[in-house]
N, CA, C and O of each residue as an XYZ file, in Angstrom:
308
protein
N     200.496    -24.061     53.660
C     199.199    -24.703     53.605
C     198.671    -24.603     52.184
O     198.973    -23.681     51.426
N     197.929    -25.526     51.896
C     197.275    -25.547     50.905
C     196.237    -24.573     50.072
O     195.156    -24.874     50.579
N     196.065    -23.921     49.420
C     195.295    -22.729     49.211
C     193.772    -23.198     48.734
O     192.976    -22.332     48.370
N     193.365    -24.726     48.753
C     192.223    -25.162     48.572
C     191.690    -25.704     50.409
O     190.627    -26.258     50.687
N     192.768    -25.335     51.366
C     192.849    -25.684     52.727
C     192.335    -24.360     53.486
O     191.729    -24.536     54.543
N     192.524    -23.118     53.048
C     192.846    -21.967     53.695
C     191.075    -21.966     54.168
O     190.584    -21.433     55.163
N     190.632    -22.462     53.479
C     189.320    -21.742     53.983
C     188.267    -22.542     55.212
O     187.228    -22.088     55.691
N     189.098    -24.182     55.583
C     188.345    -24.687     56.409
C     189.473    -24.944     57.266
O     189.166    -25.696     58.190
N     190.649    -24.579     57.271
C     191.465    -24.388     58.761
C     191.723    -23.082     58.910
O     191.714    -22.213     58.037
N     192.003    -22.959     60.307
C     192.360    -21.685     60.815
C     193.543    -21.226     60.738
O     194.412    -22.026     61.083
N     193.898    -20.185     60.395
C     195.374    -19.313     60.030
C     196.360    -20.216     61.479
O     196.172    -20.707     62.593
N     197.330    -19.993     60.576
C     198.499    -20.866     61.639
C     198.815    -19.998     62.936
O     199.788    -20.348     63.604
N     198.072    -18.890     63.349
C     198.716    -17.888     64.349
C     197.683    -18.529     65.233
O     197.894    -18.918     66.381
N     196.465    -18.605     64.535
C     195.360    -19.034     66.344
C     195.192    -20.563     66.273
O     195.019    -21.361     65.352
N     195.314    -20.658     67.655
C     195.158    -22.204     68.173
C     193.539    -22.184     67.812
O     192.606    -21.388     67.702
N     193.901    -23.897     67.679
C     192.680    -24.758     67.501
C     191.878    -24.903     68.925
O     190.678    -25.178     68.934
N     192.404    -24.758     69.766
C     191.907    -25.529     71.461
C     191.080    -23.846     71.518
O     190.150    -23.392     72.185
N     191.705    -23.458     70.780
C     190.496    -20.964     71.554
C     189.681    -21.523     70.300
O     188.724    -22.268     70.508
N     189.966    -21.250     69.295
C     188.244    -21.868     67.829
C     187.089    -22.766     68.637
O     185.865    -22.641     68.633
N     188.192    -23.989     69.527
C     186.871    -25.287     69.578
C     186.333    -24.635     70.880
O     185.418    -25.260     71.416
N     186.876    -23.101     71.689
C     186.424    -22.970     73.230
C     185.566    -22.345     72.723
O     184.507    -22.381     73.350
N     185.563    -21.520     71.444
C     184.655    -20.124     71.429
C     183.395    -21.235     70.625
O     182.249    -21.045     70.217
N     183.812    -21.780     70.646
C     182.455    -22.625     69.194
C     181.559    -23.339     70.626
O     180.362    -23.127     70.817
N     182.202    -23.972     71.294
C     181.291    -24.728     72.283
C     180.619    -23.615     73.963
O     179.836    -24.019     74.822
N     181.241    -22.344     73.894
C     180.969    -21.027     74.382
C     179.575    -21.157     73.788
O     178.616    -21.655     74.378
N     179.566    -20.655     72.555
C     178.291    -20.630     71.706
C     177.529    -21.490     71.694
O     176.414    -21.086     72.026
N     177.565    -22.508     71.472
C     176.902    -23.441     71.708
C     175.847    -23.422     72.646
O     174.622    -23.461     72.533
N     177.182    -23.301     74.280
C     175.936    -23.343     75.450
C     175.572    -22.493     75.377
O     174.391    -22.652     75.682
N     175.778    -21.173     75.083
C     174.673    -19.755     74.792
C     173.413    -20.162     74.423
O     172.338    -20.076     75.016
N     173.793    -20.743     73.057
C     172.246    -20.547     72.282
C     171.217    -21.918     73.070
O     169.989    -21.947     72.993
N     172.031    -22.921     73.767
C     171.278    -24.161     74.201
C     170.509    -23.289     75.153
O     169.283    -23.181     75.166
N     171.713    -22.425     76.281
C     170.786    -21.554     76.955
C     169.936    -20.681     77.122
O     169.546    -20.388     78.252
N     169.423    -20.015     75.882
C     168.850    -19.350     75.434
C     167.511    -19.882     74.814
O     166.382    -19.403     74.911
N     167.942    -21.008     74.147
C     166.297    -21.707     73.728
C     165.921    -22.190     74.786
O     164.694    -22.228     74.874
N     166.742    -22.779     76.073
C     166.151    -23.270     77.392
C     165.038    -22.633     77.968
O     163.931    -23.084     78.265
N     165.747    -20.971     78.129
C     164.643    -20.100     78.601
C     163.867    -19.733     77.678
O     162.762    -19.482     78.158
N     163.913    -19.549     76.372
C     162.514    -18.999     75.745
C     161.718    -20.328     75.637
O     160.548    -20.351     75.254
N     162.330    -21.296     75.952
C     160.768    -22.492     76.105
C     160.349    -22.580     77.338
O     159.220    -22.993     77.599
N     161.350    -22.140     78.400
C     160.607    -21.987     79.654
C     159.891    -21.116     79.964
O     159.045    -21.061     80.856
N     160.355    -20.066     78.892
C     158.812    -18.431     79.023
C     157.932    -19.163     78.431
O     156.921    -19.338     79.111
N     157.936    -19.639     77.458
C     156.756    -20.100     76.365
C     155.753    -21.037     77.491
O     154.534    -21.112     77.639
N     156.735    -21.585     78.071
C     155.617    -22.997     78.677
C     155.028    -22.359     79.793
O     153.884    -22.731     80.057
N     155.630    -21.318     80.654
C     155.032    -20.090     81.989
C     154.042    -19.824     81.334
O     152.992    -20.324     81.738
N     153.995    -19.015     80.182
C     152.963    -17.924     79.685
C     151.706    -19.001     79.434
O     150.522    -18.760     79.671
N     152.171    -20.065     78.977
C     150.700    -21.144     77.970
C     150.401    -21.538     79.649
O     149.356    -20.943     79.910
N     150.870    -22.285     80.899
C     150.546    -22.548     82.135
C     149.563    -21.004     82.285
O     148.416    -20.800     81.887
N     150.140    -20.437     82.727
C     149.392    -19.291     82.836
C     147.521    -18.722     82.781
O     146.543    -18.392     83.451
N     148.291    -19.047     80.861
C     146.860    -18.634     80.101
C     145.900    -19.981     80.503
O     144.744    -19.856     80.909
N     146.378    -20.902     80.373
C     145.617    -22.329     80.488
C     144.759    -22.037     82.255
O     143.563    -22.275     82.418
N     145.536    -21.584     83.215
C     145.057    -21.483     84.739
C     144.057    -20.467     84.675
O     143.005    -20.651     85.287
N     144.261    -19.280     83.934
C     143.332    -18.245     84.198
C     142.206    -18.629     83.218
O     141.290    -17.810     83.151
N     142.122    -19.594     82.541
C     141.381    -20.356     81.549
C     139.924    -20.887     82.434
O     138.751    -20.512     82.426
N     140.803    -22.108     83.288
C     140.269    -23.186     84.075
C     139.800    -22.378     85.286
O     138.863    -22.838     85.938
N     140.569    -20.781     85.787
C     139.644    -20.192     87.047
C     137.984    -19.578     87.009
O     137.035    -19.460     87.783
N     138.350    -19.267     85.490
C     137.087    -18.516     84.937
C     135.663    -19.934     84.383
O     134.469    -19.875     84.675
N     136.237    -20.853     83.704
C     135.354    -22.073     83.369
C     134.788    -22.069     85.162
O     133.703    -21.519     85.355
N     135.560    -22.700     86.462
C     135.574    -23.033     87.693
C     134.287    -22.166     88.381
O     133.500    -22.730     89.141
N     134.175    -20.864     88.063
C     133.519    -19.575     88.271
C     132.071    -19.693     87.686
O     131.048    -19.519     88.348
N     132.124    -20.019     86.330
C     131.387    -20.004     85.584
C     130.389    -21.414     85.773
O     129.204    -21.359     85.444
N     130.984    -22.649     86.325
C     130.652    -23.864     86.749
C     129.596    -23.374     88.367
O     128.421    -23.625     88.636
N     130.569    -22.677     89.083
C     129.828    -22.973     90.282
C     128.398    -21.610     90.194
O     127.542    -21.544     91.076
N     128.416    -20.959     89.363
C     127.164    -20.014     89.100
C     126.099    -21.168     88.373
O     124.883    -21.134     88.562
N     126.655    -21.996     87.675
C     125.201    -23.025     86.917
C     124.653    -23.187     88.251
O     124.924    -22.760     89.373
N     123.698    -24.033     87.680
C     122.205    -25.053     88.141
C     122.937    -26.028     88.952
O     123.948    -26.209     88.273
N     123.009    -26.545     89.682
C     123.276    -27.422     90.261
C     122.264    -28.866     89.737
O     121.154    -28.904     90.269
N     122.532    -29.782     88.948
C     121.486    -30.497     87.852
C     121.578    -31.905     88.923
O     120.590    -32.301     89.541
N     123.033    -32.607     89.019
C     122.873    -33.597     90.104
C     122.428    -33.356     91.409
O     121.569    -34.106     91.872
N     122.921    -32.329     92.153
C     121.987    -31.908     93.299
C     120.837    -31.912     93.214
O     120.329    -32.180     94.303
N     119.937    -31.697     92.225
C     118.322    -31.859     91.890
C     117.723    -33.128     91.980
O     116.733    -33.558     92.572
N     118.587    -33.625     91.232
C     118.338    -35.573     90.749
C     118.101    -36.108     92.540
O     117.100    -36.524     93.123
N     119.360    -35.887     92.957
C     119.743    -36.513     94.419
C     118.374    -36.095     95.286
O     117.706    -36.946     95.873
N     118.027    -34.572     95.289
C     116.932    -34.235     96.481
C     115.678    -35.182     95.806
O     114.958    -35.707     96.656
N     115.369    -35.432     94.544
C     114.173    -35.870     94.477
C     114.510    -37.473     94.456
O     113.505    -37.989     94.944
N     115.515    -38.588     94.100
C     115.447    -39.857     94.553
C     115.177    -39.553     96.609
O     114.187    -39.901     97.254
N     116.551    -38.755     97.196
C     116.745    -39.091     98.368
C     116.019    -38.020     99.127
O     116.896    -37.174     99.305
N     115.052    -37.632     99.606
C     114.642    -36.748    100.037
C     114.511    -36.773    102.051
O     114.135    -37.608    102.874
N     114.901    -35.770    102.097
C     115.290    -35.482    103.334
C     113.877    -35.612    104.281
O     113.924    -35.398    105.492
């Protein structure tokens, strides 16, 4: 082999078909791996966003009731 070759092919003892298994091995690793840390990422932001909207929800039904007011004085019982 060429000695300007040696460094982007693989030594003549290991097959090419185990290099391209272990490279695409890796591959799905890391695909699988960013899969789940964006699926933690997107749990945790769902999460924070719900316990967000329970507390606003909480905080809503303690107000004034402002249209209920409007309504008793057009429609009065």
């Amino acid at each position: 082999m060429q000695p300007e070759l040696r460094g982007i092919f693989p030594e003549t003892n290991s097959s090419i078909t185990e290099i391209c298994q272990v490279y695409q091995t890796t591959q799905e690793f890391y695909q699988e791996v960013k899969y789940r840390e964006d699926f933690k990422n997107y749990c945790q932001w769902y999460y924070a966003v719900a316990e967000q909207h329970q507390k606003e929800l909480q905080k809503m039904r303690s107000d004034i009731n402002i249209f209920g007011f409007f309504l008793k004085l057009i429609y009065p019982k």
